[in-house]
C-alpha positions in Angstrom: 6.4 29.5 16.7 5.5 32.8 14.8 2.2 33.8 13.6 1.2 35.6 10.3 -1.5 37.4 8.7 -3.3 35.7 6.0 -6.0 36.4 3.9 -9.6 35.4 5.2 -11.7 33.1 3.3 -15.0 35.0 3.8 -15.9 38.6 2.1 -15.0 39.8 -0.9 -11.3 40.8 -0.2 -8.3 40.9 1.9 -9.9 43.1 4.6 -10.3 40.2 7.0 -7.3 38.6 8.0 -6.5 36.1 10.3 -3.5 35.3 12.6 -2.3 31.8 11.5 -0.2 29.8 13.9 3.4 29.0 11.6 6.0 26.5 12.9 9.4 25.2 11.3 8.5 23.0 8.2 5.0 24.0 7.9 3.3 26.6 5.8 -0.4 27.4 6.7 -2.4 28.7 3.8 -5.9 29.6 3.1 -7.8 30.7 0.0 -10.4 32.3 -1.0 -11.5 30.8 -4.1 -12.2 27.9 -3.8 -12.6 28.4 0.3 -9.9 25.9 1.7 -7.5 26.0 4.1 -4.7 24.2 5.5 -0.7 23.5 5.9 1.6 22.7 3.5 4.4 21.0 4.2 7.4 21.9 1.9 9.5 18.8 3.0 6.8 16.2 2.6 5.9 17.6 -0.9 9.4 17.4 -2.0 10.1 13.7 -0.8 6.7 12.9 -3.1 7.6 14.6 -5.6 11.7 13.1 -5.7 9.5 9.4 -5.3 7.4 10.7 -8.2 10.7 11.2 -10.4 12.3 7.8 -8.7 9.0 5.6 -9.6 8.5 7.2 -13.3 12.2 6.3 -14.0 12.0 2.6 -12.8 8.4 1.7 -14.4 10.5 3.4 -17.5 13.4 0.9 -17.1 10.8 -1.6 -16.5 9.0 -1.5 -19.7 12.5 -0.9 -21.2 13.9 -4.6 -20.0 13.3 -7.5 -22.3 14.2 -9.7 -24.6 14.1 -7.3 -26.9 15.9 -4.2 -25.2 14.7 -0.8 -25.7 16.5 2.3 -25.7 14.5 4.8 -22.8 13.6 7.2 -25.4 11.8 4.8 -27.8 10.0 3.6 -24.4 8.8 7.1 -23.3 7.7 8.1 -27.0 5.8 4.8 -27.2 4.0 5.3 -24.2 2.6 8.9 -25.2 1.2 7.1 -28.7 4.3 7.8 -30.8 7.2 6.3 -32.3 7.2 2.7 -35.0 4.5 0.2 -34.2 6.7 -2.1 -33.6 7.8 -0.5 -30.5 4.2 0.1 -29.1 3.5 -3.3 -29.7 5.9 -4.5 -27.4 5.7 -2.1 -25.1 1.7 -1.5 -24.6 1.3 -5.4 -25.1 4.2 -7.0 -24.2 5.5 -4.9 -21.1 3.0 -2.3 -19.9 1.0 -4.4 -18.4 3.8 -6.2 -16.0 4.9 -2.6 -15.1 1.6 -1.0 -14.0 1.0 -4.4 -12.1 4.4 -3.6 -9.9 3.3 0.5 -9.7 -0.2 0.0 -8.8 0.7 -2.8 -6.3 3.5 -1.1 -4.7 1.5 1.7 -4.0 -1.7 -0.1 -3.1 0.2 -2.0 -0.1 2.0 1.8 0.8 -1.0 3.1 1.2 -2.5 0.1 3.1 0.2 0.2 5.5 0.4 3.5 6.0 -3.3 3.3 6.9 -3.3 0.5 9.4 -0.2 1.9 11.1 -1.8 5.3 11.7 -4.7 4.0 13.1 -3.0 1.2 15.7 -0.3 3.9 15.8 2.2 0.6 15.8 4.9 0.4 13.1 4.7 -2.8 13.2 0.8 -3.0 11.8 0.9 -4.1 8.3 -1.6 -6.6 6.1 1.6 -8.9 6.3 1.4 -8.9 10.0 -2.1 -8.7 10.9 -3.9 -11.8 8.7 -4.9 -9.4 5.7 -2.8 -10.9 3.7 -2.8 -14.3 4.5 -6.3 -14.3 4.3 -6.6 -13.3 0.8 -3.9 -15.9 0.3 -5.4 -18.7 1.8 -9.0 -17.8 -0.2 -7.2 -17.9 -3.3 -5.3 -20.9 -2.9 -8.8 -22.4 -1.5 -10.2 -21.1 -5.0 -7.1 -22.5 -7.0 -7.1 -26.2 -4.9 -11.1 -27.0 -4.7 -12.0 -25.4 -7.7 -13.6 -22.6 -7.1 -12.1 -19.8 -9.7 -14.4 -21.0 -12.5 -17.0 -19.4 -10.4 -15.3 -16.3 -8.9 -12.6 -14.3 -10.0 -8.9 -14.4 -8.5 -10.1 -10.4 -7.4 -13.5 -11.7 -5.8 -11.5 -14.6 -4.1 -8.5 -12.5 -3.0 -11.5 -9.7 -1.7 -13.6 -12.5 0.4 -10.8 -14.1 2.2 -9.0 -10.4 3.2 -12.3 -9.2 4.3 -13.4 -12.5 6.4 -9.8 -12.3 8.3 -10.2 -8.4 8.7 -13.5 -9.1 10.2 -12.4 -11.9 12.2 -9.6 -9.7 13.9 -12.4 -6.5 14.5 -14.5 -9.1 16.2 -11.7 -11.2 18.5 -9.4 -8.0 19.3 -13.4 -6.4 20.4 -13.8 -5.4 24.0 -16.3 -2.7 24.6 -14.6 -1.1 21.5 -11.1 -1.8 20.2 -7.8 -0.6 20.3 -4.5 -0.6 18.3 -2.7 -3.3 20.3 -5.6 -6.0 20.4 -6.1 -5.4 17.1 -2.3 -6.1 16.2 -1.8 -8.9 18.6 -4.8 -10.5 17.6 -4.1 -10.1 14.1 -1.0 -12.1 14.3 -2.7 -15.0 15.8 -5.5 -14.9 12.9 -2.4 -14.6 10.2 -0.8 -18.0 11.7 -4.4 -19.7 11.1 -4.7 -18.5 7.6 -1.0 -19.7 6.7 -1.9 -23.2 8.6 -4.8 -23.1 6.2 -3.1 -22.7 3.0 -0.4 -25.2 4.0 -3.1 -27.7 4.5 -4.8 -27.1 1.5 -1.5 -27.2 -0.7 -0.5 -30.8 1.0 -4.1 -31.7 0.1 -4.1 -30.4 -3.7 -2.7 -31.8 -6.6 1.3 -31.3 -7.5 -0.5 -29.2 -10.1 -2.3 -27.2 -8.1 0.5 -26.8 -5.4 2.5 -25.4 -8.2 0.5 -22.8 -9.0 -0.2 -22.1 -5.5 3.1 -21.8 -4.7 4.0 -19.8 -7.5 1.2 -17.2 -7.1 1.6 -17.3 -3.1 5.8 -16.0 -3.5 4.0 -12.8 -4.9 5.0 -12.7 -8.6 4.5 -10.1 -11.9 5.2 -12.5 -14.4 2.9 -12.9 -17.4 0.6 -10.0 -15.6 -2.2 -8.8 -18.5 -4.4 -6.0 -19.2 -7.3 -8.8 -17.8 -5.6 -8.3 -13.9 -4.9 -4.5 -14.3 -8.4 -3.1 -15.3 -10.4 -4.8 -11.6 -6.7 -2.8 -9.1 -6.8 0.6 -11.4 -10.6 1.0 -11.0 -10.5 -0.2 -7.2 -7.6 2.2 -6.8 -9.1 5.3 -8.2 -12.2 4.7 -5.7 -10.1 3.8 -2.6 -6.7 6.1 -2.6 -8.9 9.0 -2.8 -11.1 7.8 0.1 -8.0 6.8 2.0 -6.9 10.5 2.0 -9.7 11.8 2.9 -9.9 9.9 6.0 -6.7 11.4 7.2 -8.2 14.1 8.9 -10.2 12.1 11.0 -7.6 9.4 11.6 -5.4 12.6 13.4 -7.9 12.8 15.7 -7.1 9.3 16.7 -3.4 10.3 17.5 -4.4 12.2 20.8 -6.6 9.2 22.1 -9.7 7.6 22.3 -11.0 9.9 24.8 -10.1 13.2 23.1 -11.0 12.0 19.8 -14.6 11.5 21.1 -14.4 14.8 22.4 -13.6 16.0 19.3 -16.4 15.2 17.9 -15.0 11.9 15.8 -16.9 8.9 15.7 -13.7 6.5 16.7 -15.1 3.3 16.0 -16.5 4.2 13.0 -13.5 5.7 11.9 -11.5 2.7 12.8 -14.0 0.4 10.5 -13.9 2.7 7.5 -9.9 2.6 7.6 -10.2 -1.6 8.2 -12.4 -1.8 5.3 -10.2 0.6 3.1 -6.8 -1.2 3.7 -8.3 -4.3 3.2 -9.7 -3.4 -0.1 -6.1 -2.3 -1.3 -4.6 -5.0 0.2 -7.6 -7.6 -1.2 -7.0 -6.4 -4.9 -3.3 -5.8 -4.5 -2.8 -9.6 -3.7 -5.2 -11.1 -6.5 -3.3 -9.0 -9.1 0.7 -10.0 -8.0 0.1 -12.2 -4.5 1.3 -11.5 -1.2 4.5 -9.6 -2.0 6.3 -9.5 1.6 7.4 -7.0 3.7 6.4 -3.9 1.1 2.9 -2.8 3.2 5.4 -2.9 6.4 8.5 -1.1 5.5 6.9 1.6 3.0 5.1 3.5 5.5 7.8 3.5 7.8 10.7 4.6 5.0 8.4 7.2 4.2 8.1 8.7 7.1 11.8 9.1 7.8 11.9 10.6 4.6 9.1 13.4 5.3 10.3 13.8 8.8 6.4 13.3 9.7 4.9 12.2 13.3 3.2 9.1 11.0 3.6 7.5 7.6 2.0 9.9 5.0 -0.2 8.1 2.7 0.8 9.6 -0.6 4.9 9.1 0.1 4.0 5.5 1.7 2.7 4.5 -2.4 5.2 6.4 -3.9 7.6 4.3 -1.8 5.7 1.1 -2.3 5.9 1.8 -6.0 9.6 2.4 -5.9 10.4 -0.3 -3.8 8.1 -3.3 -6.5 9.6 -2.1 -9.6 13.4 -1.9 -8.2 12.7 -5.1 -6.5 11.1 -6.9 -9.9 14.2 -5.4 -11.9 16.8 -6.8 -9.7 14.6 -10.2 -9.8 14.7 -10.1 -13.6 18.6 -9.4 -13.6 20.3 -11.2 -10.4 20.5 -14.4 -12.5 21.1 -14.7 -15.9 18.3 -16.2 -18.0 16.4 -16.5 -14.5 13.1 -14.5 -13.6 13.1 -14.8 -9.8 9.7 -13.5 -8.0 9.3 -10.4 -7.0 8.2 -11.4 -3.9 11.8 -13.2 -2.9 13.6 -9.9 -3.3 11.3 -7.5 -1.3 10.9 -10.1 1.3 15.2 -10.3 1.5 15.4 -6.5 1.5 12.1 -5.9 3.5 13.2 -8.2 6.5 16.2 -6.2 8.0 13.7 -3.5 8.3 11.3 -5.8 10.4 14.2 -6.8 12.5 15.4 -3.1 13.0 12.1 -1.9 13.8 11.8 -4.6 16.7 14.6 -3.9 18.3 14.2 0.1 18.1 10.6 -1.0 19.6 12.2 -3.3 22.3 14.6 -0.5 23.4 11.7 1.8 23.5 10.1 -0.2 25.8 7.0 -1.0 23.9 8.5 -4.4 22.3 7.6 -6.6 24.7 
Protein backbone atom coordinates (compact mmCIF):
# COMPACT_ATOMS: atom_id res chain seq x y z
CA UNK A 1 0.00 0.00 0.00
CA UNK A 2 1.28 3.62 -1.05
CA UNK A 3 -0.02 6.81 0.11
CA UNK A 4 -0.63 10.04 -1.94
CA UNK A 5 -1.17 13.62 -1.55
CA UNK A 6 -4.58 14.87 -2.41
CA UNK A 7 -6.21 17.94 -2.31
CA UNK A 8 -8.10 18.87 1.03
CA UNK A 9 -11.71 19.57 1.06
CA UNK A 10 -11.62 22.57 3.36
CA UNK A 11 -10.03 26.25 2.44
CA UNK A 12 -9.99 27.76 -0.48
CA UNK A 13 -7.19 25.83 -2.36
CA UNK A 14 -4.81 23.14 -2.66
CA UNK A 15 -2.62 24.30 0.29
CA UNK A 16 -3.95 21.55 2.57
CA UNK A 17 -3.37 18.25 1.50
CA UNK A 18 -3.90 15.11 2.95
CA UNK A 19 -2.09 11.73 2.85
CA UNK A 20 -4.61 9.19 1.45
CA UNK A 21 -4.12 5.50 2.02
CA UNK A 22 -4.01 3.87 -1.95
CA UNK A 23 -4.07 0.04 -2.47
CA UNK A 24 -4.21 -2.07 -5.84
CA UNK A 25 -7.71 -1.57 -7.49
CA UNK A 26 -8.71 1.37 -5.58
CA UNK A 27 -8.45 5.03 -6.21
CA UNK A 28 -9.19 7.43 -3.17
CA UNK A 29 -10.40 10.82 -4.31
CA UNK A 30 -11.71 13.77 -2.62
CA UNK A 31 -13.16 17.10 -3.91
CA UNK A 32 -13.60 20.23 -3.02
CA UNK A 33 -16.68 21.36 -4.66
CA UNK A 34 -19.03 19.82 -3.85
CA UNK A 35 -17.06 18.42 -0.44
CA UNK A 36 -17.07 14.58 -0.95
CA UNK A 37 -14.79 11.99 -0.66
CA UNK A 38 -14.22 8.48 -1.25
CA UNK A 39 -12.67 5.43 -3.46
CA UNK A 40 -13.27 4.66 -6.74
CA UNK A 41 -12.95 1.45 -7.88
CA UNK A 42 -11.86 1.30 -11.53
CA UNK A 43 -12.76 -2.47 -11.86
CA UNK A 44 -16.20 -2.31 -10.33
CA UNK A 45 -17.05 0.72 -12.58
CA UNK A 46 -16.12 -1.06 -15.60
CA UNK A 47 -18.04 -4.48 -14.90
CA UNK A 48 -21.27 -1.82 -14.47
CA UNK A 49 -20.62 -0.11 -17.07
CA UNK A 50 -19.92 -3.56 -19.67
CA UNK A 51 -23.63 -4.73 -17.77
CA UNK A 52 -24.89 -1.29 -18.69
CA UNK A 53 -23.95 -1.95 -22.54
CA UNK A 54 -25.00 -5.89 -22.08
CA UNK A 55 -28.66 -4.90 -20.58
CA UNK A 56 -29.30 -1.87 -23.14
CA UNK A 57 -28.55 -4.48 -26.02
CA UNK A 58 -30.95 -7.20 -24.76
CA UNK A 59 -33.98 -4.85 -23.70
CA UNK A 60 -33.14 -3.65 -27.48
CA UNK A 61 -33.45 -7.23 -28.82
CA UNK A 62 -36.33 -7.53 -26.58
CA UNK A 63 -38.54 -4.86 -27.88
CA UNK A 64 -37.05 -5.92 -31.34
CA UNK A 65 -38.72 -9.79 -31.12
CA UNK A 66 -42.25 -10.22 -32.33
CA UNK A 67 -44.49 -11.06 -34.52
CA UNK A 68 -43.74 -8.40 -36.44
CA UNK A 69 -39.76 -8.32 -36.40
CA UNK A 70 -38.01 -5.12 -36.23
CA UNK A 71 -34.77 -4.26 -37.47
CA UNK A 72 -32.50 -2.76 -34.20
CA UNK A 73 -32.28 0.52 -35.70
CA UNK A 74 -35.98 1.16 -36.27
CA UNK A 75 -36.22 -0.01 -32.41
CA UNK A 76 -33.68 2.44 -31.10
CA UNK A 77 -35.01 5.43 -33.26
CA UNK A 78 -38.52 4.59 -32.01
CA UNK A 79 -37.70 4.63 -28.57
CA UNK A 80 -36.07 8.25 -28.62
CA UNK A 81 -39.62 9.52 -30.40
CA UNK A 82 -38.62 9.10 -34.04
CA UNK A 83 -39.01 7.02 -36.89
CA UNK A 84 -42.95 5.92 -38.84
CA UNK A 85 -45.83 5.62 -36.31
CA UNK A 86 -46.24 2.46 -37.12
CA UNK A 87 -43.16 1.44 -35.57
CA UNK A 88 -43.77 3.40 -32.16
CA UNK A 89 -46.91 1.94 -31.99
CA UNK A 90 -45.67 -1.38 -31.78
CA UNK A 91 -42.97 -0.77 -30.00
CA UNK A 92 -44.17 1.84 -27.08
CA UNK A 93 -47.57 -0.21 -26.96
CA UNK A 94 -46.99 -3.40 -28.03
CA UNK A 95 -43.41 -4.24 -26.62
CA UNK A 96 -42.09 -1.65 -24.22
CA UNK A 97 -43.92 -2.40 -21.71
CA UNK A 98 -42.90 -6.42 -21.48
CA UNK A 99 -39.25 -5.18 -21.78
CA UNK A 100 -39.10 -2.68 -18.87
CA UNK A 101 -41.17 -5.34 -16.81
CA UNK A 102 -37.96 -7.95 -17.34
CA UNK A 103 -35.23 -4.66 -16.71
CA UNK A 104 -36.92 -3.25 -13.76
CA UNK A 105 -37.50 -6.81 -12.25
CA UNK A 106 -34.14 -8.11 -12.97
CA UNK A 107 -32.65 -5.39 -11.30
CA UNK A 108 -35.17 -5.02 -8.40
CA UNK A 109 -34.35 -8.79 -7.23
CA UNK A 110 -30.24 -7.82 -7.88
CA UNK A 111 -30.47 -5.34 -5.71
CA UNK A 112 -32.62 -7.28 -3.13
CA UNK A 113 -30.22 -9.92 -3.07
CA UNK A 114 -27.37 -8.22 -2.96
CA UNK A 115 -28.89 -6.46 0.17
CA UNK A 116 -29.84 -9.38 2.21
CA UNK A 117 -26.62 -11.18 1.50
CA UNK A 118 -24.49 -8.27 2.79
CA UNK A 119 -26.28 -7.96 5.72
CA UNK A 120 -26.39 -11.99 6.81
CA UNK A 121 -23.05 -11.99 5.07
CA UNK A 122 -24.35 -15.64 3.61
CA UNK A 123 -24.49 -16.17 -0.21
CA UNK A 124 -26.93 -18.17 0.23
CA UNK A 125 -29.61 -15.28 1.67
CA UNK A 126 -31.90 -14.43 -1.11
CA UNK A 127 -35.95 -13.45 -1.05
CA UNK A 128 -36.08 -17.01 -2.81
CA UNK A 129 -34.54 -18.61 0.16
CA UNK A 130 -35.68 -16.73 3.06
CA UNK A 131 -39.82 -16.62 2.69
CA UNK A 132 -39.85 -13.04 0.90
CA UNK A 133 -40.87 -14.38 -1.88
CA UNK A 134 -43.14 -17.02 -1.09
CA UNK A 135 -44.83 -14.78 0.96
CA UNK A 136 -45.82 -12.31 -1.53
CA UNK A 137 -46.74 -15.46 -3.48
CA UNK A 138 -48.88 -16.98 -1.30
CA UNK A 139 -50.75 -13.30 -0.61
CA UNK A 140 -51.40 -13.06 -4.05
CA UNK A 141 -52.61 -16.31 -4.80
CA UNK A 142 -54.77 -15.83 -1.42
CA UNK A 143 -56.00 -12.50 -3.36
CA UNK A 144 -56.52 -14.33 -6.75
CA UNK A 145 -58.40 -17.70 -4.97
CA UNK A 146 -60.79 -15.86 -2.17
CA UNK A 147 -61.32 -12.90 -3.98
CA UNK A 148 -59.73 -10.40 -2.70
CA UNK A 149 -57.95 -8.33 -5.76
CA UNK A 150 -61.27 -6.43 -6.44
CA UNK A 151 -60.34 -4.77 -3.25
CA UNK A 152 -56.41 -4.51 -3.36
CA UNK A 153 -54.20 -4.36 -6.07
CA UNK A 154 -51.83 -7.42 -7.18
CA UNK A 155 -48.81 -4.56 -5.81
CA UNK A 156 -50.71 -4.03 -2.35
CA UNK A 157 -51.22 -7.91 -2.20
CA UNK A 158 -47.73 -8.88 -3.30
CA UNK A 159 -46.46 -5.87 -0.55
CA UNK A 160 -48.66 -7.35 2.56
CA UNK A 161 -47.77 -10.94 2.18
CA UNK A 162 -43.67 -10.07 1.65
CA UNK A 163 -43.80 -7.78 4.54
CA UNK A 164 -45.89 -10.19 7.04
CA UNK A 165 -43.14 -13.17 6.20
CA UNK A 166 -40.26 -10.55 6.53
CA UNK A 167 -41.64 -9.68 9.78
CA UNK A 168 -42.37 -13.10 10.81
CA UNK A 169 -38.65 -14.10 10.22
CA UNK A 170 -37.21 -10.65 12.30
CA UNK A 171 -39.46 -11.82 15.08
CA UNK A 172 -38.74 -15.90 15.18
CA UNK A 173 -34.83 -15.68 14.18
CA UNK A 174 -35.06 -12.66 17.46
CA UNK A 175 -32.83 -13.46 20.42
CA UNK A 176 -31.68 -10.49 22.35
CA UNK A 177 -31.07 -9.07 18.72
CA UNK A 178 -30.54 -11.04 15.58
CA UNK A 179 -27.97 -12.35 13.50
CA UNK A 180 -27.37 -13.47 9.82
CA UNK A 181 -27.68 -17.13 10.40
CA UNK A 182 -31.06 -17.19 12.46
CA UNK A 183 -32.32 -15.06 10.19
CA UNK A 184 -31.43 -17.40 7.17
CA UNK A 185 -32.26 -20.52 8.84
CA UNK A 186 -35.33 -19.34 10.06
CA UNK A 187 -36.31 -17.91 6.87
CA UNK A 188 -36.21 -21.13 5.16
CA UNK A 189 -38.57 -22.65 7.58
CA UNK A 190 -41.06 -19.58 7.12
CA UNK A 191 -40.59 -20.02 3.10
CA UNK A 192 -41.82 -23.93 3.41
CA UNK A 193 -45.02 -22.51 5.36
CA UNK A 194 -45.85 -19.98 2.72
CA UNK A 195 -45.40 -22.54 -0.23
CA UNK A 196 -47.64 -25.19 2.00
CA UNK A 197 -50.00 -22.19 2.02
CA UNK A 198 -50.30 -21.49 -1.53
CA UNK A 199 -50.53 -25.26 -2.39
CA UNK A 200 -53.46 -25.46 -0.10
CA UNK A 201 -55.18 -22.64 -1.41
CA UNK A 202 -54.63 -23.75 -5.21
CA UNK A 203 -56.15 -27.37 -4.29
CA UNK A 204 -58.95 -25.45 -2.70
CA UNK A 205 -59.64 -22.84 -5.73
CA UNK A 206 -61.31 -23.26 -8.75
CA UNK A 207 -59.47 -24.88 -11.98
CA UNK A 208 -59.83 -21.30 -12.93
CA UNK A 209 -58.29 -19.82 -10.42
CA UNK A 210 -55.52 -22.53 -10.07
CA UNK A 211 -54.75 -21.53 -13.61
CA UNK A 212 -54.06 -18.27 -13.11
CA UNK A 213 -52.26 -19.03 -10.05
CA UNK A 214 -50.11 -21.21 -11.53
CA UNK A 215 -49.44 -19.22 -14.33
CA UNK A 216 -48.56 -15.98 -12.36
CA UNK A 217 -46.69 -18.15 -9.60
CA UNK A 218 -43.92 -19.71 -12.58
CA UNK A 219 -42.93 -15.84 -12.71
CA UNK A 220 -44.04 -14.67 -16.22
CA UNK A 221 -43.76 -11.29 -18.56
CA UNK A 222 -46.34 -12.03 -20.86
CA UNK A 223 -49.11 -9.54 -21.61
CA UNK A 224 -47.21 -7.09 -18.98
CA UNK A 225 -48.83 -3.26 -19.46
CA UNK A 226 -48.06 0.18 -18.76
CA UNK A 227 -50.87 -0.49 -15.70
CA UNK A 228 -48.05 -3.02 -13.78
CA UNK A 229 -44.96 -0.81 -14.80
CA UNK A 230 -46.03 2.74 -13.40
CA UNK A 231 -46.53 1.16 -9.22
CA UNK A 232 -42.25 -0.95 -9.74
CA UNK A 233 -40.68 2.34 -11.60
CA UNK A 234 -42.03 4.76 -8.91
CA UNK A 235 -41.18 2.15 -5.94
CA UNK A 236 -37.83 1.75 -7.59
CA UNK A 237 -36.73 5.35 -7.91
CA UNK A 238 -37.58 5.64 -4.01
CA UNK A 239 -35.87 2.33 -2.91
CA UNK A 240 -32.54 1.84 -5.22
CA UNK A 241 -31.41 5.08 -4.14
CA UNK A 242 -32.11 4.36 -0.46
CA UNK A 243 -30.56 0.89 -0.87
CA UNK A 244 -27.26 2.65 -1.74
CA UNK A 245 -27.13 4.76 0.62
CA UNK A 246 -27.32 2.31 3.27
CA UNK A 247 -24.15 0.76 2.05
CA UNK A 248 -22.03 2.63 4.20
CA UNK A 249 -23.59 1.51 7.14
CA UNK A 250 -24.13 -2.04 6.12
CA UNK A 251 -19.87 -2.16 5.90
CA UNK A 252 -19.88 -1.48 9.28
CA UNK A 253 -21.74 -4.73 9.68
CA UNK A 254 -18.90 -6.76 7.89
CA UNK A 255 -16.42 -6.41 10.97
CA UNK A 256 -19.16 -7.55 13.59
CA UNK A 257 -21.80 -6.85 15.82
CA UNK A 258 -19.56 -5.67 18.38
CA UNK A 259 -17.36 -3.36 16.32
CA UNK A 260 -20.15 -2.06 14.49
CA UNK A 261 -21.62 -0.74 17.80
CA UNK A 262 -18.46 0.69 18.47
CA UNK A 263 -18.53 2.36 15.54
CA UNK A 264 -21.10 4.24 16.26
CA UNK A 265 -23.88 2.23 13.93
CA UNK A 266 -27.14 1.43 15.18
CA UNK A 267 -26.98 -2.54 14.05
CA UNK A 268 -30.35 -3.37 14.60
CA UNK A 269 -31.65 -0.55 13.18
CA UNK A 270 -29.59 -0.94 10.27
CA UNK A 271 -30.58 -4.55 9.89
CA UNK A 272 -34.54 -3.40 9.87
CA UNK A 273 -34.04 -0.59 7.29
CA UNK A 274 -32.23 -3.18 4.86
CA UNK A 275 -35.27 -5.96 5.83
CA UNK A 276 -37.80 -3.41 4.95
CA UNK A 277 -35.87 -2.22 1.73
CA UNK A 278 -35.35 -5.78 0.11
CA UNK A 279 -38.64 -6.61 0.82
CA UNK A 280 -40.09 -3.63 -0.83
CA UNK A 281 -38.07 -4.55 -4.12
CA UNK A 282 -38.77 -7.90 -3.72
CA UNK A 283 -42.77 -7.09 -2.84
CA UNK A 284 -43.21 -4.98 -6.03
CA UNK A 285 -40.87 -7.06 -8.17
CA UNK A 286 -43.15 -10.23 -7.65
CA UNK A 287 -46.63 -8.43 -8.20
CA UNK A 288 -45.33 -6.98 -11.54
CA UNK A 289 -43.75 -10.69 -13.19
CA UNK A 290 -44.14 -13.34 -9.99
CA UNK A 291 -41.55 -15.06 -8.23
CA UNK A 292 -39.00 -15.43 -11.02
CA UNK A 293 -36.43 -18.12 -9.41
CA UNK A 294 -33.12 -18.12 -8.60
CA UNK A 295 -32.33 -14.34 -10.14
CA UNK A 296 -32.25 -12.46 -6.36
CA UNK A 297 -29.70 -15.48 -5.47
CA UNK A 298 -27.27 -15.83 -8.28
CA UNK A 299 -27.06 -11.99 -9.33
CA UNK A 300 -25.40 -10.84 -6.37
CA UNK A 301 -23.06 -13.49 -6.25
CA UNK A 302 -22.12 -13.26 -10.31
CA UNK A 303 -21.59 -9.79 -9.61
CA UNK A 304 -19.26 -9.99 -7.31
CA UNK A 305 -16.91 -12.33 -9.06
CA UNK A 306 -17.13 -10.00 -11.72
CA UNK A 307 -16.05 -6.80 -9.57
CA UNK A 308 -13.59 -8.82 -7.66
CA UNK A 309 -15.42 -7.19 -4.47
CA UNK A 310 -15.41 -8.68 -0.71
CA UNK A 311 -19.54 -8.57 -1.14
CA UNK A 312 -22.09 -8.26 -3.91
CA UNK A 313 -22.15 -4.54 -5.08
CA UNK A 314 -25.55 -3.31 -5.33
CA UNK A 315 -25.43 -1.45 -8.67
CA UNK A 316 -23.63 -4.61 -10.62
CA UNK A 317 -26.12 -7.10 -8.67
CA UNK A 318 -29.25 -5.06 -10.87
CA UNK A 319 -27.25 -4.72 -13.80
CA UNK A 320 -26.82 -8.50 -13.59
CA UNK A 321 -30.39 -9.13 -12.57
CA UNK A 322 -31.42 -7.10 -15.56
CA UNK A 323 -29.19 -9.05 -17.87
CA UNK A 324 -29.88 -12.27 -16.63
CA UNK A 325 -34.48 -11.53 -17.08
CA UNK A 326 -34.17 -10.29 -20.49
CA UNK A 327 -31.66 -13.10 -21.82
CA UNK A 328 -33.69 -15.53 -19.92
CA UNK A 329 -37.30 -14.08 -21.45
CA UNK A 330 -35.58 -14.13 -25.05
CA UNK A 331 -34.45 -17.58 -24.88
CA UNK A 332 -38.13 -18.48 -23.35
CA UNK A 333 -39.72 -16.70 -26.37
CA UNK A 334 -37.34 -18.64 -28.92
CA UNK A 335 -36.47 -22.29 -27.35
CA UNK A 336 -39.73 -23.54 -28.95
CA UNK A 337 -41.17 -22.55 -31.95
CA UNK A 338 -44.58 -20.85 -31.69
CA UNK A 339 -44.18 -21.38 -27.81
CA UNK A 340 -43.77 -18.53 -25.07
CA UNK A 341 -42.37 -20.49 -22.18
CA UNK A 342 -42.20 -18.39 -18.73
CA UNK A 343 -39.57 -16.59 -17.84
CA UNK A 344 -39.44 -17.98 -14.66
CA UNK A 345 -38.66 -21.80 -16.09
CA UNK A 346 -35.48 -20.62 -17.78
CA UNK A 347 -33.91 -18.59 -14.85
CA UNK A 348 -34.88 -21.20 -12.49
CA UNK A 349 -32.93 -24.10 -15.07
CA UNK A 350 -29.92 -21.70 -15.37
CA UNK A 351 -30.15 -20.25 -11.80
CA UNK A 352 -30.05 -23.77 -10.02
CA UNK A 353 -26.49 -25.01 -10.89
CA UNK A 354 -25.43 -21.89 -9.27
CA UNK A 355 -27.37 -22.83 -5.94
CA UNK A 356 -25.83 -26.26 -6.10
CA UNK A 357 -22.27 -24.78 -6.74
CA UNK A 358 -22.52 -22.36 -4.06
CA UNK A 359 -23.46 -25.28 -1.53
CA UNK A 360 -20.91 -27.27 -2.12
CA UNK A 361 -18.16 -24.31 -2.21
CA UNK A 362 -19.97 -23.54 1.36
CA UNK A 363 -19.75 -27.20 2.44
CA UNK A 364 -16.04 -27.37 1.64
CA UNK A 365 -15.55 -24.16 3.49
CA UNK A 366 -16.88 -25.55 6.34
CA UNK A 367 -19.73 -23.36 6.90
CA UNK A 368 -22.36 -25.73 4.92
CA UNK A 369 -23.40 -27.67 7.49
Amino acid sequence: MTTELVPGAGGKGVADRIAVPRSPGRVPFRLGVPPVSGVLRPRLVAVCLVLAACAFLAFSVETAIGDIGLPLTDVMRALFGAGDPGTQLIVHELRLPRALAGLLVGIAFGVSGALLQTMTLNPLASPDMMGITQGAGAAVVAGIVLGWETGLSTQALGLLGALTAALLVYVLAWSRGTTGYRIVLVGVGVAWICTSATDYLMAHGSRFQAQASLGWLVGNLNGRTWEQIGPLAVTMALLVPAALLLGRQMRTLQLGDDVARSLGTRVQTVRVAVLLVSVALVAFGTATAGPVAFVALAAPQVAQRLAGTAVPPPVAAGLTGAVMVLVSDLIARKLIPDTELPVGIVTGVLGAPVLLWLLVRANRAGSGG
